[in-house]
N, C-alpha and C positions, 0 to 999 in steps of 0.2 A: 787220885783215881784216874783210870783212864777213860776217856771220853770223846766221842765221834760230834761233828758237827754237820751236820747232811743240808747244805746251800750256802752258798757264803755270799749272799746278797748284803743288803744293808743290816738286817737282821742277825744271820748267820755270821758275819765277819763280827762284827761287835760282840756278840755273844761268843766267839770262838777264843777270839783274844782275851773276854774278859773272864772266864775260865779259865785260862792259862794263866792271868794273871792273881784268882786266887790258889793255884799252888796244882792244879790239874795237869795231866798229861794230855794234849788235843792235836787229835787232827781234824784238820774242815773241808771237808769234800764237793767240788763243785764238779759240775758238767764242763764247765766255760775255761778250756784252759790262760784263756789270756788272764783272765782274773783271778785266775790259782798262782797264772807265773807274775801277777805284781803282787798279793800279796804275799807272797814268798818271799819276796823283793824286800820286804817291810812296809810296801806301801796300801796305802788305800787308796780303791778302786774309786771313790764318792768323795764327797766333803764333809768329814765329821766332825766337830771341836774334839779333840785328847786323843782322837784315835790315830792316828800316827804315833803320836807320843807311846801310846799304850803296846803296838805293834812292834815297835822297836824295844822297849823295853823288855817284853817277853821273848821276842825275837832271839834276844843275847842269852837266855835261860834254856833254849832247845827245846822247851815243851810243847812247842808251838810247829805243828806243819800244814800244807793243803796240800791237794793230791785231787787229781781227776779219777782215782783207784778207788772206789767202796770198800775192795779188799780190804783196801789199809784199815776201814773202820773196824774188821773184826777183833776179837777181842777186846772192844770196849765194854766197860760195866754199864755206860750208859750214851745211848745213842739220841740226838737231839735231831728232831726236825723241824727246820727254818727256812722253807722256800714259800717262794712268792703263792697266794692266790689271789690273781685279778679278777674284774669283772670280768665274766664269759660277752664274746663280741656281740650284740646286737639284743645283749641279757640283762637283766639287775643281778643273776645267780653268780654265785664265786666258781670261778673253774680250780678246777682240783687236781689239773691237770698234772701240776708238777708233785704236789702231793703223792698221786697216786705213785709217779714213776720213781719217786726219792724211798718208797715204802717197799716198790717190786724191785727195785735194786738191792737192797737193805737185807732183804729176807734170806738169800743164801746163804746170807755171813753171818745172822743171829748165833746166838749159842743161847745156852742153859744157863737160868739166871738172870739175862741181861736183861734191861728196862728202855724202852722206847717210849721217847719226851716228846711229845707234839709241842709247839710252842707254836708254829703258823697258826694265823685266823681262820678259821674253819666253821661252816655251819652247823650247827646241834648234828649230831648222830653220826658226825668225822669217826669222829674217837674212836667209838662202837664198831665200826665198819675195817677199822681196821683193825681193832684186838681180833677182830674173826679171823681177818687174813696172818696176822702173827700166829694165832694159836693155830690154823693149821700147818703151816711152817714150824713154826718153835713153838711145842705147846709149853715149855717151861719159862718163855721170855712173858713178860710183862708190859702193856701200853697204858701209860700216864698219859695227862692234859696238862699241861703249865704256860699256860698262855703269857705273851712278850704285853707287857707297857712301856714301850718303848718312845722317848718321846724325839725326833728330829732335831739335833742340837745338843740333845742333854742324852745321848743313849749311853756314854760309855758312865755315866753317874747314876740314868737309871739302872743300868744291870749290875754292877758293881755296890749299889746300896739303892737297891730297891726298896718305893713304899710299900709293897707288901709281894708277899710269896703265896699262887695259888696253885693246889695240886688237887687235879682231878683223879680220882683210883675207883677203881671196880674194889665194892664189899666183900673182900675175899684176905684170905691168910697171904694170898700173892700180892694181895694190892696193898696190903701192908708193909710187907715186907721193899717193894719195889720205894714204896714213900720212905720210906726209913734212907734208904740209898741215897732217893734224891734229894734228903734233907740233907746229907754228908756231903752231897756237891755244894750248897748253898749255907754250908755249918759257918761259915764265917759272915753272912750275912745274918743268919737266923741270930749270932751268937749279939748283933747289933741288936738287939729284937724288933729286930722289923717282922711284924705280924702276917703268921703263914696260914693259909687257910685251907684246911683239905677239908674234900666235896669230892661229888659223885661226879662220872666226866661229862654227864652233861650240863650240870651247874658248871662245871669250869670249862666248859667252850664257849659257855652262855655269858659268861664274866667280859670279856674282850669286847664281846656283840653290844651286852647293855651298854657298858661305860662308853662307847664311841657313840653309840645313839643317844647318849645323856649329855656327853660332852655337845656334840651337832645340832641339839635341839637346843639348849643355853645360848649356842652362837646365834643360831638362828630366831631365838625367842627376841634377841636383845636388837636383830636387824630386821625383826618387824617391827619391834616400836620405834624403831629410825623411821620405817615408813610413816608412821604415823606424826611422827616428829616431824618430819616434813611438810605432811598435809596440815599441821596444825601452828609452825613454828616454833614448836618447842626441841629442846636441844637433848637427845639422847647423851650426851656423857655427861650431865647432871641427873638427868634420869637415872642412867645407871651408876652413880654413886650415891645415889640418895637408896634406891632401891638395895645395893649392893653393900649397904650397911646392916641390913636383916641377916642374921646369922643364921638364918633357915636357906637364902637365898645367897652371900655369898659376892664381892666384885670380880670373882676371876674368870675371865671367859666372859665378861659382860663386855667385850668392845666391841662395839660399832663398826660395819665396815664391809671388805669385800667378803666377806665370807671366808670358808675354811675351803681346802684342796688336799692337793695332796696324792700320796699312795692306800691311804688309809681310811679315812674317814668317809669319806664320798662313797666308794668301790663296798666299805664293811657296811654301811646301812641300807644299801642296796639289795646287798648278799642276805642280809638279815632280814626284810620285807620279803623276799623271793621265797625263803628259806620258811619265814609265816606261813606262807599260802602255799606250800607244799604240806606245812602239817596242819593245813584246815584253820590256821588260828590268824590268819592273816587282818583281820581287825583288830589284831591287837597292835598292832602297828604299821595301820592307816595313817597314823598323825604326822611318820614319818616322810611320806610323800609331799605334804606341807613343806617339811622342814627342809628338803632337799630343794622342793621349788623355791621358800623363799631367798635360798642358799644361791640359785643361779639367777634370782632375779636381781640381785645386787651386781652383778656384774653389766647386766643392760643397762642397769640406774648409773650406775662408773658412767658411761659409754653416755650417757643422757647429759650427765652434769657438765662433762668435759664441752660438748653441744651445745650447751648453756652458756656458757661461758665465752665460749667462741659464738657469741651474735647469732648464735642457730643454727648453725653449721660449720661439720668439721673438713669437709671438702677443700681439698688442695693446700690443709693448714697442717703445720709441721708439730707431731705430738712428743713429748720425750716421756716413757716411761720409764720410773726409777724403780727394779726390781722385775727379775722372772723368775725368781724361785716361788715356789709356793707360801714357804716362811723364811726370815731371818735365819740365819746360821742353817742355811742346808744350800744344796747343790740342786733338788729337788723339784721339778718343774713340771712332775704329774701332776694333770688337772687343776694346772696354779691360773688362780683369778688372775692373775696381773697379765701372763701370759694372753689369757682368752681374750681379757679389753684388750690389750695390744692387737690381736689378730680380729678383732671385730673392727676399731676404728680402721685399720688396714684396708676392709672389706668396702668401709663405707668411704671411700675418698682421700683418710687422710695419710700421710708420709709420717711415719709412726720409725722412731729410733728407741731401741730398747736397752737397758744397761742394768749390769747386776755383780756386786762383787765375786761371784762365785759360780754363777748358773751359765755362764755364755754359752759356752760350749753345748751342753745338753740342749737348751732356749735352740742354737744354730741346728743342733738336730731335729728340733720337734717342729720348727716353726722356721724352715729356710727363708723364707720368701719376706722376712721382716729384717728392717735393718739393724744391728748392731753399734753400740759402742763400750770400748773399754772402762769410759770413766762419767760418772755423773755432768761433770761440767763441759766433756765432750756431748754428749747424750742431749742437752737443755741449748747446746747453739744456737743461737736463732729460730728457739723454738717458739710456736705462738701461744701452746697452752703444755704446764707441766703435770703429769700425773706421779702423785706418791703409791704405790702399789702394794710393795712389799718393804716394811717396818726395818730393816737393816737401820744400824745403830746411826754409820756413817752419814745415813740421810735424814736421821731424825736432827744430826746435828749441822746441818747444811746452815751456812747462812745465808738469811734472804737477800743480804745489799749485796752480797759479790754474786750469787747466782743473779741476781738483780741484773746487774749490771752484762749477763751472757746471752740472755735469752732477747724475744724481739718483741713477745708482751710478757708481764708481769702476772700472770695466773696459774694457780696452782690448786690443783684437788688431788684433795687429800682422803686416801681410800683407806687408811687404816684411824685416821683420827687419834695422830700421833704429834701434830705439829701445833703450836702454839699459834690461834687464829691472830690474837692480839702480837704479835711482834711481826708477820707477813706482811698483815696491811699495814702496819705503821713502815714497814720497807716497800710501801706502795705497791703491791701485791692484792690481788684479788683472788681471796681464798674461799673455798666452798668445800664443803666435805660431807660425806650421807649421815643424815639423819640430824643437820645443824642447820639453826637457820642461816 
């Protein structure tokens, strides 16, 4: 089939390539020529595990192009929209911004037949708002909902063998028809049987919304009983393996720690609260304002412990934080916890050097004014207290007697609760981490 990919952000590239790579004809159409002209190049514009690999493989088969030209998408049988919605500035509401203009581009070039795929995160009534605008443009095209789970790290496995397939359609002989289509784009995933779910498009905008707000409340359920652990002395990662053996409740997403970031998660429950109380129903998630606070109070507690540790103050004392992406295996430094401790202890006194295998570069744009280093054991020089921030493989396997032996004290807090307490201190290490006593 041939097929349109309208953004080629993180989203849109991964989904562009991995369409091409099951047997699709695709072009991916950006605004941003730089990032049309590297992946074109074969490269990726971000850091994603397989996707290079992926790009260049389909690269060699020709199915594969970008273009700053919308033209080019006409003619596709299905058109996929994948651009960003951020928080709107000084908002909880998601801007639609690009949404809107990926749509008023789009419309010229529809034809008869063709089906337009939302897959961006968008608030209940997107859909709807824009089948209006399609049908009076193209009253014979069609607008589905197929919202991305995409996870950072794992996206070119998510989309490629997705846990499930969700298609939002309008109750009509067209919304039928349009589903059938975009079951043929995904026949070689359905044919795994990964479980496809069609629904009405506002259950399937509503799909993305819930699962982020279910996933944020878990993280953040599990870093309120840190707090409590704390007040009480008891140790949240036996809590959450004892808890995380009930097969109603589940240990994944039980860890402890700085909380979640990101482009996602933070910006979609926000969107979704805002989105509440435009349609009257906004008590129905009130709980989520909780969830978000206790989300950013774990980063003050980081910022506490570290203070702790250092005698009561961080002033004038040299900090090394390991990690500014938001998670392991991404490049990704929106609204990353590790980042913000970094620029708070900055704030409060101390000479704060920051290091990440992957993130420098963006970390250097977002956060000039912090110092940099290349390598973990540059990073902990003669540093007074170590912070672990973000979970990368390499740092969970640091050992403690050689890093021991670079820094100027032996202390370490541990924000994801990822390091083994008993082997630190026994390398004479003073180890602390939320929600331990």
């Amino acid at each position: 089939m041939r097929v349109s990919v309208i953004g080629c952000g993180y989203l849109g590239a991964v989904h562009a390539a991995a369409m091409a790579k099951l047997g699709h004809e695709v072009v991916g159409v950006d605004v941003d020529a730089t990032k049309v002209a590297t992946l074109s190049a074969g490269d990726a514009p971000f850091y994603e595990p397989g996707l290079p690999g992926l790009l260049a493989e389909v690269r060699s088969t020709g199915r594969l192009s970008f273009t700053t030209d919308i033209a080019e998408a006409a003619g596709s049988d299905v058109h996929f929209v994948c651009v960003g919605t951020p928080q709107k500035h000084g908002e909880f509401g998601a801007d639609l911004t690009y949404v809107d203009a990926a749509v008023a581009s789009l419309l010229p070039h529809l034809g008869p037949g063709e089906v337009v795929v939302g897959k961006s995160t968008v608030p209940v009534g997107t859909a709807e708002a824009i089948a209006a605008r399609v049908a009076d443009a193209q009253p014979e095209a069609t607008v589905l909902w197929n919202p991305e789970f995409l996870r950072e790290g794992f996206a070119v496995q998510d989309t490629l063998h997705p846990d499930r397939i969700v298609i939002g359609a309008p109750a009509t002989d067209a919304g039928e028809r349009a589903t059938a289509v975009l079951s043929q784009v995904y026949a070689i995933a359905i044919a795994e049987d990964t479980p496809v779910v069609v629904t009405d498009l506002a259950t399937a905008q509503l799909v993305k919304a819930a699962a982020n707000a279910f996933l944020a409340t878990k993280i953040s359920f599990i870093n309120a009983m840190a707090e409590l652990c704390e007040a009480t002395g008891a140790n949240v990662v036996a809590l959450a393996d004892a808890i995380g053996h009930d097969a109603r409740i589940g240990r994944r997403f039980l860890n402890a720690g700085l909380g979640f970031g990101g482009g996602c998660l933070p910006k979609d429950i926000r969107a979704f609260m805002a989105r509440a109380g435009e349609l009257g129903a906004d008590q129905a998630l009130s709980f989520l304002k909780e969830v978000d606070a206790i989300n950013m109070r774990r980063r003050v507690r980081m910022v506490d412990l570290a203070r702790d540790v250092c005698d009561g103050s961080i002033v004038g004392r040299r900090v090394a934080v390991l990690g500014a992406a938001f998670k392991p295996d991404s490049d990704d430094v929106r609204d990353s916890p590790a980042l913000s401790v970094a620029a708070q202890m900055g704030l409060q006194g101390a000479t704060v050097v920051v290091t990440d295998p992957q993130a420098l570069d963006n970390a250097r744009r977002a956060w000039p004014d912090l110092r940099y280093a290349e390598t973990a054991q540059q990073a902990v020089a003669d540093a007074d207290v170590v912070i672990l921030a973000t979970e990368w493989s390499e740092y969970r396997a640091l050992d403690p007697a050689e890093l021991g032996a670079l820094v100027a004290h032996r202390r370490m807090v541990d924000g994801r609760n990822v390091l083994d307490p008993a082997a630190w201190r026994a390398a004479g290490w003073t180890y602390r981490a939320l929600g331990r006593p």
